[in-house]
C-alpha atoms as one frame of an Amber mdcrd trajectory, in Angstrom:
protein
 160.193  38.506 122.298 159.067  34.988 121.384 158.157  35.091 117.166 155.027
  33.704 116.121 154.889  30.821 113.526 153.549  32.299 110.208 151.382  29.537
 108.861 152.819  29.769 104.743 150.542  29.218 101.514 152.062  26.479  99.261
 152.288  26.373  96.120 150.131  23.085  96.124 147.143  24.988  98.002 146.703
  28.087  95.927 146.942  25.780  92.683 144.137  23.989  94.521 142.309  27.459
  94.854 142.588  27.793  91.181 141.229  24.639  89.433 138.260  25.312  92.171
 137.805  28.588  90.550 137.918  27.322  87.246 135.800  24.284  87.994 133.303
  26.679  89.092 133.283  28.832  85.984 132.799  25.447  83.878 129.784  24.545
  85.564 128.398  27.691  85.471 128.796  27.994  81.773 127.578  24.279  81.077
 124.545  24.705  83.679 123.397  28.317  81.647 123.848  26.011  78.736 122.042
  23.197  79.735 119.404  25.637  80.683 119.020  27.547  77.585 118.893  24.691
  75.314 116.002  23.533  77.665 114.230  27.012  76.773 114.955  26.383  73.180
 113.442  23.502  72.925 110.736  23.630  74.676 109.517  27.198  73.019 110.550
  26.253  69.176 111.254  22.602  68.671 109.484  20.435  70.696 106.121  19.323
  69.893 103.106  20.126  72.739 101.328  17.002  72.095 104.589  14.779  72.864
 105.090  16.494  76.066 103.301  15.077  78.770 101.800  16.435  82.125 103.785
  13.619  84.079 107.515  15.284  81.836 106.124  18.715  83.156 106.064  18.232
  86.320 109.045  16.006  86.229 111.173  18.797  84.645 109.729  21.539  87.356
 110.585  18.942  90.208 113.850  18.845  89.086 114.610  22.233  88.891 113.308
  22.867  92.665 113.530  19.871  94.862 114.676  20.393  98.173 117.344  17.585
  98.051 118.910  18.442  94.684 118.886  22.053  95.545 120.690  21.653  98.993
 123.408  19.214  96.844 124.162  21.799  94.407 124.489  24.466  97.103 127.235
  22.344  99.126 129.485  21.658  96.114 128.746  24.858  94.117 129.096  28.353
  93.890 125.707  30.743  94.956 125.526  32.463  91.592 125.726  28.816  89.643
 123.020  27.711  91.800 121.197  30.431  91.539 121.422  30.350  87.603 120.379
  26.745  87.756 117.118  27.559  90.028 116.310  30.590  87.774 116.093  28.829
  84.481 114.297  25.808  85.839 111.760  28.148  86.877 112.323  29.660  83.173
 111.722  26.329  82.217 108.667  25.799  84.009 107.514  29.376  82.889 107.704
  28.467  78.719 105.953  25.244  79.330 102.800  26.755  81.378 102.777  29.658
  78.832 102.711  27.267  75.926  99.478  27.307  73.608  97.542  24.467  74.355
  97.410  22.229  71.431  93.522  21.685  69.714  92.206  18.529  68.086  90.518
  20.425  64.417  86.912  19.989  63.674  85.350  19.755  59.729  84.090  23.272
  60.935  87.072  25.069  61.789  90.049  22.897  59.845  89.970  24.931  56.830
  90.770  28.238  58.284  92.438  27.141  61.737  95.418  29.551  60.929  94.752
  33.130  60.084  96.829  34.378  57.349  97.156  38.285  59.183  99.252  39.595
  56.635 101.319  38.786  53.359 102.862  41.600  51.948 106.242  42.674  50.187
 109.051  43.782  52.794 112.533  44.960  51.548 111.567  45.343  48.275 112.611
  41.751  46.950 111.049  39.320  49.894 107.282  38.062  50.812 106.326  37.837
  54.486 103.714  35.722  55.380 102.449  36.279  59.560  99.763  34.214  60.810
  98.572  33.125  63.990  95.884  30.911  65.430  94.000  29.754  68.133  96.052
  27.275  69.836  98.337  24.769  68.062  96.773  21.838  65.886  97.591  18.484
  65.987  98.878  16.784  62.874 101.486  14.341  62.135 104.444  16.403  62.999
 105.394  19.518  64.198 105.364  21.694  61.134 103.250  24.203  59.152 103.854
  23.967  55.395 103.699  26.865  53.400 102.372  26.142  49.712 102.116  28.206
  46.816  98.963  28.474  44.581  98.550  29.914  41.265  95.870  32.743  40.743
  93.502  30.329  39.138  94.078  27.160  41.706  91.596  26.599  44.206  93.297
  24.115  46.521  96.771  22.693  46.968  97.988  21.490  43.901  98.170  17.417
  43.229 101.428  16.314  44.130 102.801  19.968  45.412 105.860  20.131  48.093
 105.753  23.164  50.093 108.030  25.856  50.024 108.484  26.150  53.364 108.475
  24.741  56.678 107.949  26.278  60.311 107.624  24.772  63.600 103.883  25.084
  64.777 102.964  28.414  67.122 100.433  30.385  67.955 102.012  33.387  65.769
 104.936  32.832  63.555 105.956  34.053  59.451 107.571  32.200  56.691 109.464
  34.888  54.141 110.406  33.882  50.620 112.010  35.729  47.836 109.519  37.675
  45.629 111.601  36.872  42.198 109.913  39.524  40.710 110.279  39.331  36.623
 111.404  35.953  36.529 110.291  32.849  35.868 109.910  32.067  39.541 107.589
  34.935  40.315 105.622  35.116  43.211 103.845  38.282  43.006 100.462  36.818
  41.769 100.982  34.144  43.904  98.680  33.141  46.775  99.550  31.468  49.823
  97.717  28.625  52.041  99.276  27.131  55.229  98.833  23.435  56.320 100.083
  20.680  58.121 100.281  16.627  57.762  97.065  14.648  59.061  97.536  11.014
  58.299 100.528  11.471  55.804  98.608  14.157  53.392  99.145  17.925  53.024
  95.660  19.634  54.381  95.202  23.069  53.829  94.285  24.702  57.024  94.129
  28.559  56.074  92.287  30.852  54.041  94.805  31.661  50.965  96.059  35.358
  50.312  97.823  37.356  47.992 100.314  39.956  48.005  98.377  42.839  49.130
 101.081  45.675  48.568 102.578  45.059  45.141 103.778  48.924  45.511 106.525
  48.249  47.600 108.626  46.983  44.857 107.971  49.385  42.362 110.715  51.648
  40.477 108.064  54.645  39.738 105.634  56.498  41.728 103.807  58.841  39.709
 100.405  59.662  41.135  99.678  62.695  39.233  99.493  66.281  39.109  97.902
  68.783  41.134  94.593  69.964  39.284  92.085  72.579  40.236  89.423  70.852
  38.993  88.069  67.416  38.799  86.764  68.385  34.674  87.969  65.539  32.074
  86.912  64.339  28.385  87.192  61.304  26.625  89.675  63.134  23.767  89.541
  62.966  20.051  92.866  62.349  18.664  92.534  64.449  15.849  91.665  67.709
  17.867  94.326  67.314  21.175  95.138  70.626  20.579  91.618  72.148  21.536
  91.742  71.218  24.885  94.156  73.287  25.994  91.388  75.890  25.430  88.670
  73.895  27.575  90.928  73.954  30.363  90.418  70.222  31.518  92.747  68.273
  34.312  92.284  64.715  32.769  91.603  62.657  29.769  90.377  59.047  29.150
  91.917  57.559  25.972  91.525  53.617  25.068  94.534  50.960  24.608  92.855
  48.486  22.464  95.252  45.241  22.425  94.672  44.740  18.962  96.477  48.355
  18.413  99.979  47.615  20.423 100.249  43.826  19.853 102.389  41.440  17.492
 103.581  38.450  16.903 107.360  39.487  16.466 109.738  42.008  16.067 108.969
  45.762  17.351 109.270  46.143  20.962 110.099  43.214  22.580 109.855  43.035
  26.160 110.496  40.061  28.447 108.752  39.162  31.639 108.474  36.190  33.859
 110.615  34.401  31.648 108.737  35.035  28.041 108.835  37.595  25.449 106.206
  38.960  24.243 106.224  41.982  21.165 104.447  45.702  20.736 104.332  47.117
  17.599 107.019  50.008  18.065 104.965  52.829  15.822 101.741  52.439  17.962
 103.246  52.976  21.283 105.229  55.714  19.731 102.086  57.508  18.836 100.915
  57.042  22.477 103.967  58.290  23.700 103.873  61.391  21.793 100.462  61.741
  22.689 100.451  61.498  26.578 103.740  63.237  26.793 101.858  65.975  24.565
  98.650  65.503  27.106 100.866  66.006  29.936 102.448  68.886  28.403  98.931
  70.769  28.970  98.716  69.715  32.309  96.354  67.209  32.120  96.958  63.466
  33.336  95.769  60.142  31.692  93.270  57.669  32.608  94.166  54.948  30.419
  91.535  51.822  29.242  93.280  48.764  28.051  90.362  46.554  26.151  90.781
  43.264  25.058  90.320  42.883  21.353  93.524  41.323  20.918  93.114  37.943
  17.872  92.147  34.564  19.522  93.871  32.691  17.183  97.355  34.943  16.966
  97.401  35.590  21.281  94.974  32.479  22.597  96.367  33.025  25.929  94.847
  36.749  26.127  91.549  35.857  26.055  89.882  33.574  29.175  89.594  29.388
  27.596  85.650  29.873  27.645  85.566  33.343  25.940  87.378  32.584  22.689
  84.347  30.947  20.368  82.415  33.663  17.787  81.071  36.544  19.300  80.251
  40.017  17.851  81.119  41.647  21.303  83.967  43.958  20.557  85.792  42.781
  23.759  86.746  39.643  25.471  87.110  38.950  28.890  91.054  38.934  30.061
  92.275  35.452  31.280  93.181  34.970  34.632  92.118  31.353  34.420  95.565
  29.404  33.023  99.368  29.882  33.598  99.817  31.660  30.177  97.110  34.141
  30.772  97.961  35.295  33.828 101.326  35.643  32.399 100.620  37.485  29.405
  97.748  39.521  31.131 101.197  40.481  33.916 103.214  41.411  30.798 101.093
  43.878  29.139 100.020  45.368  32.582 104.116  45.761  33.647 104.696  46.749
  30.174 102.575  49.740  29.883 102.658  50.858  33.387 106.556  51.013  33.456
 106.615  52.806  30.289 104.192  55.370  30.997 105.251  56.515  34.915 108.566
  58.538  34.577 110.393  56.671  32.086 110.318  59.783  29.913 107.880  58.136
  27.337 104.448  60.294  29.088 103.025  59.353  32.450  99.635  57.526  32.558
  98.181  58.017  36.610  94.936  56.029  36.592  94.394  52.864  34.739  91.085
  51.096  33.684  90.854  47.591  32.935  88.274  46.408  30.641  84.968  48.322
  30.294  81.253  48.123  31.816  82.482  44.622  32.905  78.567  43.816  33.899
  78.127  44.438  30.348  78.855  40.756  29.208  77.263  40.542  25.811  78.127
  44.134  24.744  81.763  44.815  26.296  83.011  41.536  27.812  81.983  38.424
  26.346  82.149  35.191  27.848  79.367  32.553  27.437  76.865  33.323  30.252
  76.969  31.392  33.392  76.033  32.914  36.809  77.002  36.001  38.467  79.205
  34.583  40.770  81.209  32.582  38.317  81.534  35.182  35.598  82.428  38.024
  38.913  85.326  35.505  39.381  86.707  35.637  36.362  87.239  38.790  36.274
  88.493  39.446  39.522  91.033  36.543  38.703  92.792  38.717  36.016  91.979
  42.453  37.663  94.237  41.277  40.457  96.869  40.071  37.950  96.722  43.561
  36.213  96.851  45.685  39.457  99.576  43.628  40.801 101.466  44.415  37.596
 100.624  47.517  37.130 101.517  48.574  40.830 104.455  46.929  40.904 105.787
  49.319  38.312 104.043  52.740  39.835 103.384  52.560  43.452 100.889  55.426
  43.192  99.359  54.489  39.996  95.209  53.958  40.849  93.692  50.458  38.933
  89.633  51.054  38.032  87.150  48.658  36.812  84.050  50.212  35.192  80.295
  49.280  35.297  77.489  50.812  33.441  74.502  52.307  35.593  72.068  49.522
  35.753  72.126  48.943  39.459  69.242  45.928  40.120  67.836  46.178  36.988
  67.772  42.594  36.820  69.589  42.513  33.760  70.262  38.724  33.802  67.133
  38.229  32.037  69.097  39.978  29.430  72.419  37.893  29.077  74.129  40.763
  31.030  74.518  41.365  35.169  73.601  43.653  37.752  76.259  45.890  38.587
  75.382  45.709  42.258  75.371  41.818  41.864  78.697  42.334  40.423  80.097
  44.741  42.634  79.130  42.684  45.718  80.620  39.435  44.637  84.231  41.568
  43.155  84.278  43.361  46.829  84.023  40.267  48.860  86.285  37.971  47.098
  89.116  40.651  46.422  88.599  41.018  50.618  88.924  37.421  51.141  91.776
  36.788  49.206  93.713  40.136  50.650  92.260  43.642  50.242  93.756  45.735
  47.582  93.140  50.084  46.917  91.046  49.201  43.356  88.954  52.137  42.390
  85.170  51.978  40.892  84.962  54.026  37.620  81.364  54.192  37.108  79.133
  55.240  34.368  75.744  56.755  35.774  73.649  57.277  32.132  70.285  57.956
  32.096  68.288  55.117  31.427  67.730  55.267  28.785  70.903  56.622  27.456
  69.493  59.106  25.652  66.679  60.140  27.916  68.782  63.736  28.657  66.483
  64.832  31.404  67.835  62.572  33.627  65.990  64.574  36.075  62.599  64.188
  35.687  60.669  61.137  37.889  60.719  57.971  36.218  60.294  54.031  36.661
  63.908  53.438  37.216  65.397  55.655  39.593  64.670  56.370  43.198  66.780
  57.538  46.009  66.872  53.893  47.863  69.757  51.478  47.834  67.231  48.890
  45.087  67.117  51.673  42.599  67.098  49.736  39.137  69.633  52.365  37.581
  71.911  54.731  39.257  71.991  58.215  37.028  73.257  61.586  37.907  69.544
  61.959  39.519  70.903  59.537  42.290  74.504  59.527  42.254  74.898  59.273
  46.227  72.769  56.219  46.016  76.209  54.592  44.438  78.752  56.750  46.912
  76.874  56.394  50.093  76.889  52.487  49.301  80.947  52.760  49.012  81.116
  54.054  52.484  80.159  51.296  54.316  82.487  49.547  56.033  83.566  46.362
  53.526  83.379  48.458  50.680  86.204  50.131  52.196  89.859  50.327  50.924
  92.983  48.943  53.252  93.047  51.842  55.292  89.497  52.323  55.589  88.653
  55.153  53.178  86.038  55.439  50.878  87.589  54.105  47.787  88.593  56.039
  44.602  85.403  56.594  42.608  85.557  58.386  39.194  83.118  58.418  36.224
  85.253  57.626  33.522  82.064  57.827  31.744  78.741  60.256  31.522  77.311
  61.974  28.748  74.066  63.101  27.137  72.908  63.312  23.383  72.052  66.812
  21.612  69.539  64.997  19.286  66.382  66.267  21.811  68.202  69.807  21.394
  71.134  71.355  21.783  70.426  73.344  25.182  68.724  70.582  26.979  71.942
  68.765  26.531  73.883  71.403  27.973  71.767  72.027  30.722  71.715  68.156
  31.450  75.567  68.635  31.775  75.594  71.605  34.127  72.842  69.741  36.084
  75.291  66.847  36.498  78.274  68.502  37.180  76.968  70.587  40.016  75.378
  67.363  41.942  79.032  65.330  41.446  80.736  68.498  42.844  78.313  68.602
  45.745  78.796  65.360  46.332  82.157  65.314  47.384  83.259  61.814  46.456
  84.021  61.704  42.822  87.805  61.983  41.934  87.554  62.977  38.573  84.519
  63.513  35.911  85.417  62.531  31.751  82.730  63.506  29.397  82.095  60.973
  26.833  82.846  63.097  24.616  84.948  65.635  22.892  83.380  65.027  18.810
  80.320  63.005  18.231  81.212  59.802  16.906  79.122  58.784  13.832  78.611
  54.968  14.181  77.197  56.353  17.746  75.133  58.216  16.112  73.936  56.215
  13.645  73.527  52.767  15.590  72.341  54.591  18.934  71.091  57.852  17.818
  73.176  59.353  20.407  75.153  62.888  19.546  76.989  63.232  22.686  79.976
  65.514  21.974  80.895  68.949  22.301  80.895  69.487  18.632  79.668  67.610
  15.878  81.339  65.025  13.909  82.621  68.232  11.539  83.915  70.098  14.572
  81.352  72.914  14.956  81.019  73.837  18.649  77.603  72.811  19.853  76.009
  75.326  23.361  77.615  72.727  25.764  80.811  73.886  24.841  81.213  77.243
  25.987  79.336  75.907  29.143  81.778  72.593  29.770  84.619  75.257  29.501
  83.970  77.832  32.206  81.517  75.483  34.653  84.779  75.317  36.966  85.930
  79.015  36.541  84.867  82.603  37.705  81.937  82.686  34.865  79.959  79.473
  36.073  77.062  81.357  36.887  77.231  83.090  33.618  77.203  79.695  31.780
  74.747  77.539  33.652  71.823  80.227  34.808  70.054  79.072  31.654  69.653
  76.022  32.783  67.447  76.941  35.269  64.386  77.388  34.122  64.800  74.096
  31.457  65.733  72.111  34.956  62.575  73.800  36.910  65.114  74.976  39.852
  68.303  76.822  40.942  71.186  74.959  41.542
């Protein structure tokens, strides 16, 4: 049988086989390259407006053209081809999905971008997200992130940025928070902008941290209470309220009482030290730790009164001249004021929220801020200027304070004159006040403050706050809100921009309301069970302090008002007994007196 030649494989042909194998892989590997750096830098680093319709359609002919494609197929593999095709089209696909870039108007240049969000993530870093309509021209193709202080109202002169991002439609710069130190950014705001003719231009709204909470070391929110009942306390008699059974307390932090020069506590922050006196905040730890003890929680007022000369940078530039106002307004409005104001905010709220020294849960800066002449002084300017001010150092003081207790509540308080047109007076409107506060904390990043309000009769010592007169009515331009009207203040807090960050109605307490015994002991009591049942019934106060537990005697003698539970010798006046059990088993027993002196049954 004839054998059949066996055609043999060389070595030379199967080392042929080989580099053609690994030829192949290279090209694969270089064309996915080639194709992903094309994706790359066509999505994050190459500017729209020096890409031109003619280099589209150029790049997309390239990646499909019948000639090139039938080359590649004859001298390469299917799947390198195939690769090649598939991230042309990819190619093709991230330029026709690109945001069209948009020539700025003077309308819409100064808020272009959208700051969405710029909050605290990780505990130590700031996130920044924005996003826009489209991409705006400029010089280059960057957004700059710049950092303002509290009281700057436009890039600083001669500012670099602290960041840099290629331009997109949506896109976040983060930064490191610094907390404590001198670098700080947590009462920082934030503008983006980009480079028109060689110059920085602001191009966003600016924003604050909005959720200083998330790097705080403490989150004590308080305890659990039955009732909402509370007292502004008299030091010397702490141990009487065990027996009126109360859930919280008010008690005031006057500046001028914790503060000095040197020595005592000292306690650095954003790179200065500043001093408490060591044997006042050792009374006020022994008595909130003594408060808390008895089951009731603190709602602590820190008032400026603190020396213009010995701490200038306390007190706001324009509100440091003579003045017989007790109080000052804070400063918000220079470096060192927002620094000091940070200080004493971090400083008290870290020592009282679980460091063992008493726990303070609600904080309230300043008081009846629309007060200016009698409880804030500044010289008077308009509404809108003086509202500023103050909202300039509240946010300092509730970033602070947050910071340190992520479930600490911040208040501001306002006294009941509603549109009473009390500028003809040297003071404000507390609507006015409110309105202007709401929508600039809003603008410049939402935060959860709380409204501690003081609904008086008007006048204070008119103590049947009940009966019809010339400044209350049950519409929204009532001259004074009093416990006659109270849901003229809380229906107002429901709408919709009034509203905290996750839409609730806001915290609303009345850190103050009282009425005087110098008309008669049982109309004041019967004022007081009045009042309590209608901010019970209306079912969006947090907590109720009676101003207060002992008459005070200069109150009495400058105001003629006698608004305690007991006179200024301790004897217990009729509202006691009735203050004491409105919240228990005996209510009826207390209050059915009241009746008849009201002229219904409530």
């Amino acid at each position: 049988m004839e054998k059949k030649n066996r055609k043999m494989r060389t070595g030379e042909a199967a080392r042929k086989n080989k580099k053609l194998v690994i030829l192949s892989a290279v090209v694969a590997v270089l064309a996915s390259a080639f194709v992903i750096g094309i994706v790359v830098y066509v999505i994050f680093g190459m500017n729209s407006e020096s890409l031109t319709e003619t280099e589209e359609d150029a790049i997309f002919e390239v990646s499909i053209e019948e000639s090139e494609e039938a080359f590649v197929k004859e001298t390469m593999p299917p799947d390198v081809v195939n690769a090649i095709v598939s991230g042309g089209k990819s190619v093709s696909d991230a330029l026709n999905n690109r945001p069209v870039t948009v020539e700025m108007t003077d309308e819409n240049r100064s808020t272009f971008v959208s700051i969405d969000s710029c909050q605290i993530v990780n505990t130590s870093k700031v996130q920044i997200d924005l996003s826009s309509e489209g991409i705006p021209k400029s010089d280059d193709k960057y957004y700059y992130l710049f950092e303002e202080a509290v009281y700057q109202n436009s890039i600083p002169e001669g500012a670099e940025p602290v960041a840099k991002k290629y331009k997109d439609s949506e896109t976040s710069f983060t930064l490191d928070l610094n907390k404590g130190k001198a670098s700080s950014r947590l009462f920082s705001k934030f503008t983006v902008a980009v480079k028109l003719d060689g110059e920085y231009v602001s191009i966003s709204h600016p924003k604050f941290i909005t959720n200083p909470e998330a790097c705080a070391g403490y989150n004590y929110g308080g305890m659990q209470h039955h009732s909402i009942k509370g007292i502004l306390a008299d030091p010397l008699r702490i141990g009487e309220l065990a027996d009126l059974n109360i859930s919280y307390c008010t008690y005031n932090i006057p500046l001028s009482h914790i503060l000095t020069t040197s020595g005592g506590i000292e306690y650095s922050y954003d790179g200065v030290t500043y001093h408490f006196k060591t044997s006042a905040i050792e009374t006020y730890d022994q008595l909130f730790k003594r408060l808390n003890g008895m089951g009731i929680d603190v709602a602590a007022i820190v008032l400026n009164d603190a020396s213009t000369s010995a701490y200038p940078d306390i007190t706001h530039p324009d509100a440091r001249g003579k003045a017989s106002c007790p109080y000052r307004m804070f400063n918000g409005a220079t470096d060192g004021g927002v620094k000091a104001c940070a200080a004493i905010g971090s400083f008290l709220a870290g020592r009282y929220s679980g460091a063992g020294h008493g726990n303070v849960s609600m904080w309230i800066i300043a008081n009846e801020v629309n007060a200016r002449k009698e409880y804030n002084y500044m010289p008077y300017v308009d509404v809108n200027t003086y509202t500023e001010a103050f909202v300039q150092c509240f946010r300092v003081f509730y970033n602070a304070i947050k910071s340190q207790n992520a479930s600490a509540k911040v208040y501001y308080s306002l006294d009941q004159r509603w549109t009473l047109n009390s500028e003809k007076t040297g003071d404000y409107d507390a609507k006015d006040f409110l309105d202007i506060f709401t929508k600039s904390i809003s603008d410049y990043g939402n935060i959860d403050w709380g409204l501690a309000a003081h609904p008086y009769s008007y006048p204070n010592g008119a103590t049947a706050f009940w009966k019809a007169n010339k400044y209350t009515n049950h519409t929204v331009s009532t001259p004074v809100i009093s416990m006659d009207n109270l849901e003229v203040l809380t229906n107002y807090m429901q709408r919709p921009e009034m509203r905290d960050t996750s839409g609730n109605v806001r915290s609303i307490i009345l850190s103050e309301i009282g009425y005087s015994s110098t008309s008669g002991e049982t109309l004041q009591a019967a004022a007081f069970a009045y009042a309590y049942t209608i901010m019970e019934k209306n079912g969006y106060i947090d907590a109720l302090m009676l101003s207060r537990q002992t008459d005070a005697a200069d109150e009495i003698a400058a105001l003629g008002l006698a608004l305690g539970l007991q006179s200024t010798g301790g004897k217990h006046k009729y509202i006691y007994n009735v203050f004491k059990y409105i919240d228990t088993d005996k209510r009826q027993d207390v209050i059915s007196f009241a009746y008849d002196i009201v002229g219904k049954t409530f």
